[in-house]
PLY file of the C-alpha trace (Angstrom):
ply
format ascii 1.0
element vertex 107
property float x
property float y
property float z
element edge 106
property int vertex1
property int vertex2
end_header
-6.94 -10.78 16.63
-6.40 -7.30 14.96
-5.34 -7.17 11.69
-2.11 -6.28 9.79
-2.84 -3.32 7.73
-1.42 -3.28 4.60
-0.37 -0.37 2.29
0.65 -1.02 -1.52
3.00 0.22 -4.17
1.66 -1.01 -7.80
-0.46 -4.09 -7.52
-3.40 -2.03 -9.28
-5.95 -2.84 -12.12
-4.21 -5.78 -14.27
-1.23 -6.66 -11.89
-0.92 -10.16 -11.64
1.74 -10.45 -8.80
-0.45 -7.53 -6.82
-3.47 -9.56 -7.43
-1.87 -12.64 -6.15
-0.51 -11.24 -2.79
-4.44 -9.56 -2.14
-5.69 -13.16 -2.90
-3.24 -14.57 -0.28
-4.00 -12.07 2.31
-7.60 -12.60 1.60
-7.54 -16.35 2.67
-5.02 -15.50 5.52
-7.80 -13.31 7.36
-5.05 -11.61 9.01
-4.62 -8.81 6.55
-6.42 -5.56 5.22
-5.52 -3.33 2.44
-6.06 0.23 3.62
-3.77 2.21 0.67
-0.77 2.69 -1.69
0.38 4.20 -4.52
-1.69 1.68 -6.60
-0.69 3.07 -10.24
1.75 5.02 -12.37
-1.59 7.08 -13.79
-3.03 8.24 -10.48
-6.71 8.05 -11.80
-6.38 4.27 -12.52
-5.46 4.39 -8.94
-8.07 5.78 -7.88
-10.37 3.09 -10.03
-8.81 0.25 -8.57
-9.31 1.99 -5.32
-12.74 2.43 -5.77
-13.88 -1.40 -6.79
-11.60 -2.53 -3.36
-13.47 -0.07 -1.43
-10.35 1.43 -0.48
-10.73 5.49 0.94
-9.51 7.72 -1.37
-8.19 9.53 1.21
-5.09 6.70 1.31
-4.83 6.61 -2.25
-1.96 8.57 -3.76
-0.55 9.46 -7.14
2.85 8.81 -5.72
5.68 7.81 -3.23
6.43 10.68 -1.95
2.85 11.61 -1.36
2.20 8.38 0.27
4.92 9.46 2.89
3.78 12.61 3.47
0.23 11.64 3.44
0.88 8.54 6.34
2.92 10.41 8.58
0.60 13.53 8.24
-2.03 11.40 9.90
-2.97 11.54 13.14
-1.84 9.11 15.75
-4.91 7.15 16.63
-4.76 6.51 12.44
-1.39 5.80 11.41
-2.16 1.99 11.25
0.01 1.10 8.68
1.88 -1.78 9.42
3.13 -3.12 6.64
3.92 -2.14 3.12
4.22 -3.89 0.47
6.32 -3.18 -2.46
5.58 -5.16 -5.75
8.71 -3.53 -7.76
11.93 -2.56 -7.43
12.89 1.43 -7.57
15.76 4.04 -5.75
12.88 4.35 -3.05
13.52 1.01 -1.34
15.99 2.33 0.73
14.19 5.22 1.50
11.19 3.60 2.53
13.55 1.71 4.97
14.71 4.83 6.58
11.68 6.15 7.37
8.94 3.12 7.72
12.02 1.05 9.70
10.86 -2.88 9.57
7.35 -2.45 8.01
8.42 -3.06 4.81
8.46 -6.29 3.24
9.88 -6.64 -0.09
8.66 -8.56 -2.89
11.33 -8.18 -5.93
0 1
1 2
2 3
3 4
4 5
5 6
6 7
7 8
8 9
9 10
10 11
11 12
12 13
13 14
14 15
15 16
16 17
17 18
18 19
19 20
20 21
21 22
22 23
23 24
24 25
25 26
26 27
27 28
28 29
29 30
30 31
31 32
32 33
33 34
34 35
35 36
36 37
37 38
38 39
39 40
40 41
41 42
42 43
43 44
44 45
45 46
46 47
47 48
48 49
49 50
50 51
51 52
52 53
53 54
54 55
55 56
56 57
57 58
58 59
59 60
60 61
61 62
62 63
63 64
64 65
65 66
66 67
67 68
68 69
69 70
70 71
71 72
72 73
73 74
74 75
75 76
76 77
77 78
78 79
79 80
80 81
81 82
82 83
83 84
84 85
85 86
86 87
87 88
88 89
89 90
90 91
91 92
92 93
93 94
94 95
95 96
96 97
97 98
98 99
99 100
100 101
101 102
102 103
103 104
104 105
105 106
């Protein structure tokens, strides 16, 4: 069975709730993490990135980028299927405009 792939906002170094939902998906085998906006200071991003063995290619400093930078993609790679939001901000329902029923929110 193909996986869900899974993009993240927060969750990074330090996170205990994102740390608890990667555990989770871990176990579940039905889940990979493939990007997100994993920080507030991109370069800690980018860390936490690097010890998942995430590409930094789907790592972004913010939001908006993440948009951009998934919908930019080709179509054989946008893969994202779900994203998970680990806080509540004025993007929710903007997220839910343009990503339709891929989000899943955690609040």
């Amino acid at each position: 069975m193909e996986k869900i792939r899974l993009g993240m906002m927060g969750g990074g170094i330090g996170a205990f709730i994102g740390d608890a939902h990667r555990r989770g998906s871990r176990i579940s085998n039905k889940y990979e993490l493939i990007g997100g906006v994993f920080n507030d200071v991109y370069e800690a991003g980018k860390e936490f990135a690097t010890q998942e063995g995430i590409d930094l290619n789907r790592t972004y400093a913010t939001i908006d980028d993440f948009i951009k930078g998934e919908l930019a993609l080709p179509k054989k790679k946008k893969e994202l299927k779900r994203f998970l939001l680990l806080r509540l901000t004025f993007y929710i329902l903007k997220w839910q405009k343009m990503f339709g029923k891929w989000i899943s929110c955690n609040l």
